[in-house]
C-alpha positions in Angstrom: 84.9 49.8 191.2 84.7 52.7 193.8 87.0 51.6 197.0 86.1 48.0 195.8 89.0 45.2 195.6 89.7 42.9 192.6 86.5 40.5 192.7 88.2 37.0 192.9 85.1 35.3 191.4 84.9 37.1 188.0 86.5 36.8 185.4 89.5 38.7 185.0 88.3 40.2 181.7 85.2 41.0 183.4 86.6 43.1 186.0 88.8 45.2 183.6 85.5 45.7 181.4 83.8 47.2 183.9 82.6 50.7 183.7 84.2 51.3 187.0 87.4 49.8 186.7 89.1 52.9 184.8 86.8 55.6 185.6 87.6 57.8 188.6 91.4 57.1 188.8 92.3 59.9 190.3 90.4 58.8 193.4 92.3 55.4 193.6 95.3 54.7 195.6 98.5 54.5 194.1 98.3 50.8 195.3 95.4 49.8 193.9 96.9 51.9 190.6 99.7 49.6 190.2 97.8 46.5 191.0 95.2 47.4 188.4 98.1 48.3 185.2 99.8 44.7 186.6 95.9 42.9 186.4 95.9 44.6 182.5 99.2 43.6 181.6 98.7 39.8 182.8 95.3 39.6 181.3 97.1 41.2 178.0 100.0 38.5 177.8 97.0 36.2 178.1 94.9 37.4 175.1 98.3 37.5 172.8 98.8 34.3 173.3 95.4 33.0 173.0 95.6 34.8 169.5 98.7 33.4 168.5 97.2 30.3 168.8 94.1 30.7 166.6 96.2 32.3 164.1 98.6 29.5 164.0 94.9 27.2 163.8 93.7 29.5 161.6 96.8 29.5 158.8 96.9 25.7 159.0 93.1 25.8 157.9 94.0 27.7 155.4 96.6 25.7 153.8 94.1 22.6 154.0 91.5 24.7 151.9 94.8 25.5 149.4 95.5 22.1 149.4 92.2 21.0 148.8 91.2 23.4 145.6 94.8 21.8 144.3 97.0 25.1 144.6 98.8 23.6 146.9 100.5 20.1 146.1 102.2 19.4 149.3 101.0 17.4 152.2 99.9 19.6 155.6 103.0 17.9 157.1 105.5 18.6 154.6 104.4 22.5 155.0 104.0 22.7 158.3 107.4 24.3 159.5 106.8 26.8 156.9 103.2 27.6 157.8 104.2 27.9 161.8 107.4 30.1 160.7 105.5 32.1 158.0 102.8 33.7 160.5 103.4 36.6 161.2 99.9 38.0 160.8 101.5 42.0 159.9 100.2 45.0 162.6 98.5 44.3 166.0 94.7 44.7 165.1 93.6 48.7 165.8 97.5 49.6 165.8 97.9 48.0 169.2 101.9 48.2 169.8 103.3 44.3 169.3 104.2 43.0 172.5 107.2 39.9 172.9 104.7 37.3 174.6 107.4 35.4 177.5 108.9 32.1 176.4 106.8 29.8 178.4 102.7 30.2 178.2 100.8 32.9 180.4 99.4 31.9 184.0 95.3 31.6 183.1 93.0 30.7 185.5 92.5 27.0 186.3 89.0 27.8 187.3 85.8 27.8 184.5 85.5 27.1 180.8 86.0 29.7 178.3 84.9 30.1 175.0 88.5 30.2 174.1 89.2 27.2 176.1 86.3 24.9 174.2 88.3 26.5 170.8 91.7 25.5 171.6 90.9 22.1 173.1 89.2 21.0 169.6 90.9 18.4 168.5 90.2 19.1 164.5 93.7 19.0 163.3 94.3 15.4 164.5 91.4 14.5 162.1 91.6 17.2 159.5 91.8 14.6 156.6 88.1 13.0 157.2 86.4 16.6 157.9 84.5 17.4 154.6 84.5 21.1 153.1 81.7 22.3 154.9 83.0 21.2 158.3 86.4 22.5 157.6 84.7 26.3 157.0 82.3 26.0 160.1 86.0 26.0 161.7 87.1 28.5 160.1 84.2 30.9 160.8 84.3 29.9 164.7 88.1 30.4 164.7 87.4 33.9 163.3 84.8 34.8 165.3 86.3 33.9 168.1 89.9 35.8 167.0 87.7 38.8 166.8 86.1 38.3 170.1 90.0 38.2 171.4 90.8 41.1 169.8 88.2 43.2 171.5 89.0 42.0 175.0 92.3 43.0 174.2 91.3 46.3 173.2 89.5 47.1 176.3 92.5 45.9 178.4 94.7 48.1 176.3 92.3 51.0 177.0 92.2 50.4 180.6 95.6 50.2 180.8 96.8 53.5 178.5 93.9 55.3 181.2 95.4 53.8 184.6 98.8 54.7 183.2 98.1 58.0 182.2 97.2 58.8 185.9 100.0 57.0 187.1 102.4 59.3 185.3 100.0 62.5 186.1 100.7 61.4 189.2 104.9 60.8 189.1 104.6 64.3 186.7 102.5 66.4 190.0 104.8 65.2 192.3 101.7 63.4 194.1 104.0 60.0 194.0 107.4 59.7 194.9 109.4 58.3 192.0 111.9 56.3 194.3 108.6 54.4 195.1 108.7 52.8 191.4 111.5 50.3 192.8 108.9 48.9 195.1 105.5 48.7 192.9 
């Protein structure tokens, strides 16, 4: 990422996980600084609300599998405001801090497919009745797998981001970046 600018055609999640893009910050201009912690944070927002969504997938699986080994006597619709108010899925994975995700959904790319796109487009819940067992846990798995794929992109943003902000305050702390500068970046 030496002297390079954000690469339009990749991925967003692409250009943060490159070996480049947090390495060397002290050689970056404060510019470039700010527009890197702002690409993290958007790409962030992005992946918490993707994983919102699977986990709200996810639960609603899981009440079907309840439901069908007969612990659970009520109909997917007559739990559903229970199961979309009930989860709260506990800490951030790896004791990344909770963030409040904005009301309306993130800004992603119009451009590509994504796994995560495929996932979310799925239609199974419209159709959840006539899925057999089998079909229902092949869900399941991909819905986990791809949770955990989520999770780790989100870790490397995080990572990026705690590095690039680290030098931004070493920077505010040597007095190599005028404070008063904050109110424009």
């Amino acid at each position: 990422m030496k002297g390079k600018t954000l690469d339009q055609n990749r991925r967003r999640i692409d250009v943060i996980a490159d070996e480049g893009f947090a390495d060397d910050l002290a050689n970056v201009a404060l510019d470039e600084l700010r527009d890197r912690r702002r690409l993290c944070d958007k790409v962030d927002i992005e992946l918490s609300y993707y994983r919102r969504l699977l986990h709200g997938r996810m639960d609603l699986l899981a009440f079907e599998v309840r439901r069908r080994s007969g612990a659970e006597t009520r109909s997917l619709i007559e739990a559903l405001p229970e199961i979309l108010a009930d989860s709260d899925r506990g800490p951030e994975p790896m004791d990344l801090p909770a963030r409040a995700l904005p009301m309306d959904p993130p800004e992603v790319p119009s451009t590509g497919r994504r796994g995560i796109d495929r996932v979310l487009e799925d239609d199974f819940l419209a159709h959840l009745p006539t899925i057999d067992d089998e079909e229902v846990e092949a869900i399941r798995t991909m819905l986990a797998e791809t949770e955990a794929e989520i999770s780790a992109q989100r870790r490397s943003v995080y990572d990026a981001y705690e590095r690039i902000q680290s030098e931004l305050s070493r920077r505010y702390r040597d007095g190599l970046a005028d404070v008063d500068e904050l109110l424009g970046g």
